[in-house]
Wavefront OBJ file of the C-alpha trace (Angstrom):
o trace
v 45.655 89.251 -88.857
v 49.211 88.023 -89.649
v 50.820 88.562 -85.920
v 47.603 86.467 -84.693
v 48.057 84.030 -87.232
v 51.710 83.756 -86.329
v 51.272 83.745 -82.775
v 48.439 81.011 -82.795
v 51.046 78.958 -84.816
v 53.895 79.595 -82.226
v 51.970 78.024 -79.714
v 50.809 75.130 -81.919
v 54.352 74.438 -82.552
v 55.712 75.224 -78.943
v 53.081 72.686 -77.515
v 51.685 75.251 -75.667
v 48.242 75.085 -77.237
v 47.443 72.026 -74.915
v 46.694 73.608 -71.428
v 44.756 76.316 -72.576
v 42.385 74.042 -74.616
v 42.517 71.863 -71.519
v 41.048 74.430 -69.403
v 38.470 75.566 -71.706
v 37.262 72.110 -72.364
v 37.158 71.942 -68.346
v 35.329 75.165 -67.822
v 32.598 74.218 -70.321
v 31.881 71.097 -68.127
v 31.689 73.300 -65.210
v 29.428 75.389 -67.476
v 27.128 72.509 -68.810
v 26.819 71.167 -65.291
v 25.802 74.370 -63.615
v 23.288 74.688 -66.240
v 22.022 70.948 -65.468
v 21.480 72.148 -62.091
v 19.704 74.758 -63.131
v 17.525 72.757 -65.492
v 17.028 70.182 -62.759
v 15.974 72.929 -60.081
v 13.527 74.946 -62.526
v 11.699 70.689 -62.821
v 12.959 70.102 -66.252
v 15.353 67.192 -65.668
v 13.163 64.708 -63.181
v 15.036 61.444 -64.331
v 18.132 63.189 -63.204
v 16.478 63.894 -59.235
v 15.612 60.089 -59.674
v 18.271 58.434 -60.599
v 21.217 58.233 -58.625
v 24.761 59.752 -59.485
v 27.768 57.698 -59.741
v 31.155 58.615 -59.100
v 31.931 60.768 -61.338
v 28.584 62.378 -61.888
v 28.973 63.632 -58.081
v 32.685 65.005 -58.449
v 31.789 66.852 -61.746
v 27.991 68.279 -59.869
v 30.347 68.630 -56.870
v 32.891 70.983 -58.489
v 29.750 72.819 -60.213
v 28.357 73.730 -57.211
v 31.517 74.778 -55.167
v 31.788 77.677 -58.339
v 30.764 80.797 -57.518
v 29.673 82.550 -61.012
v 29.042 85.791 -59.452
v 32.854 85.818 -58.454
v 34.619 84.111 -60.677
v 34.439 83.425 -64.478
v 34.810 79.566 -65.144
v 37.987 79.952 -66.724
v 39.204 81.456 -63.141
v 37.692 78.881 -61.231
v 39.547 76.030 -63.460
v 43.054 78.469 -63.227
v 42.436 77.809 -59.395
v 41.948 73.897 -59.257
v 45.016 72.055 -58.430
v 45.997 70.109 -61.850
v 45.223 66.477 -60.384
v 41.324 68.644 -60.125
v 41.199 69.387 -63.668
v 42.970 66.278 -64.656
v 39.627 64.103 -62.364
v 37.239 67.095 -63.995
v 38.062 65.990 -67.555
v 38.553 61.841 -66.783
v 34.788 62.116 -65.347
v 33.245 64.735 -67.622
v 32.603 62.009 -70.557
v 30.979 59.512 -67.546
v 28.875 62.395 -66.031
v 27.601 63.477 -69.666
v 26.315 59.832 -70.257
v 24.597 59.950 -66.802
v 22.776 62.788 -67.202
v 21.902 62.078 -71.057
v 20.843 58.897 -70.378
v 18.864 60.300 -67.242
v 17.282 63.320 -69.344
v 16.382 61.769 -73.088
v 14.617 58.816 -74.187
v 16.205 56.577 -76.678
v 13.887 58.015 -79.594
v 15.459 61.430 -79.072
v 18.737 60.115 -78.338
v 19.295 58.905 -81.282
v 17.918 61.805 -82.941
v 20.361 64.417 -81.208
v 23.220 62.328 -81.938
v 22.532 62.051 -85.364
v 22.736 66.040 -85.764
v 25.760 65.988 -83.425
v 27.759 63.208 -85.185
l 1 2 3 4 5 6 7 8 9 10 11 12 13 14 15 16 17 18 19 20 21 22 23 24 25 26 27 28 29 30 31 32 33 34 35 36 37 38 39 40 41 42 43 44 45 46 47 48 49 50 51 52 53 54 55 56 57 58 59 60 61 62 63 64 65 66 67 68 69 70 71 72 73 74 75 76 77 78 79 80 81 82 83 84 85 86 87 88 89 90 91 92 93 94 95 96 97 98 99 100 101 102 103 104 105 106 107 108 109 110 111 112 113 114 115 116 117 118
C-alpha cells in the first residue's frame, strides 16, 4: 500500500496527475453519450429526437458515434484524439449535458436529481 501511496503522491507533486484525470473525465463523456444514444434509440429519450442539438451537443454525439466500443476501450479512443479533440470534448461536455438534461427531465425531477447530486 505504501509504494502506491507514494507513487500516487509523486505524480500529485510532479503535476502529472492532470492528463490522466483529463482523459478519464473525457472518456466518461464519451461513455455517458454513447449511452444517451442508446437510451434515445431503445425510445426512452423522445425530447432529445425533438429537440435540436446545438454546437456542442453535435461534436460531443459526433465523437460518440465515431467510437467503436467493440475495438477500442474509451480510454484508447481519447489516447487517440489529437489534444485540441479532447481539449473541444471537455469545453462542450458541460453544454451537451445541459442539452440533453434539459431535453430528458422535467423541472419537477430536475430539481429533485440535483438535490441528491449537489
Amino acid at each position: 500500500m505504501r509504494e502506491c501511496v507514494l507513487a500516487s503522491l509523486a505524480e500529485l507533486v510532479a503535476g502529472g496527475m492532470a492528463e490522466p484525470m483529463r482523459r478519464d473525465a473525457a472518456a466518461r463523456v464519451v461513455v455517458t453519450a454513447r449511452q444517451v444514444m442508446a437510451l434515445a434509440a431503445a425510445g426512452d429519450g423522445h425530447g432529445l429526437r425533438t429537440t435540436p442539438l446545438g454546437r456542442d451537443a453535435r461534436f460531443v454525439m459526433g465523437l460518440a458515434a465515431a467510437w467503436n466500443p467493440g475495438i477500442l476501450t474509451a480510454a484508447e479512443f481519447i489516447e487517440a484524439l489529437a489534444p485540441a479533440e479532447t481539449d473541444a470534448l471537455l469545453a462542450a461536455a458541460r453544454p451537451w449535458a445541459t442539452q440533453v438534461w434539459d431535453a430528458l427531465l422535467p423541472p419537477a425531477e430536475k430539481r429533485r436529481r440535483l438535490a441528491v447530486a449537489g
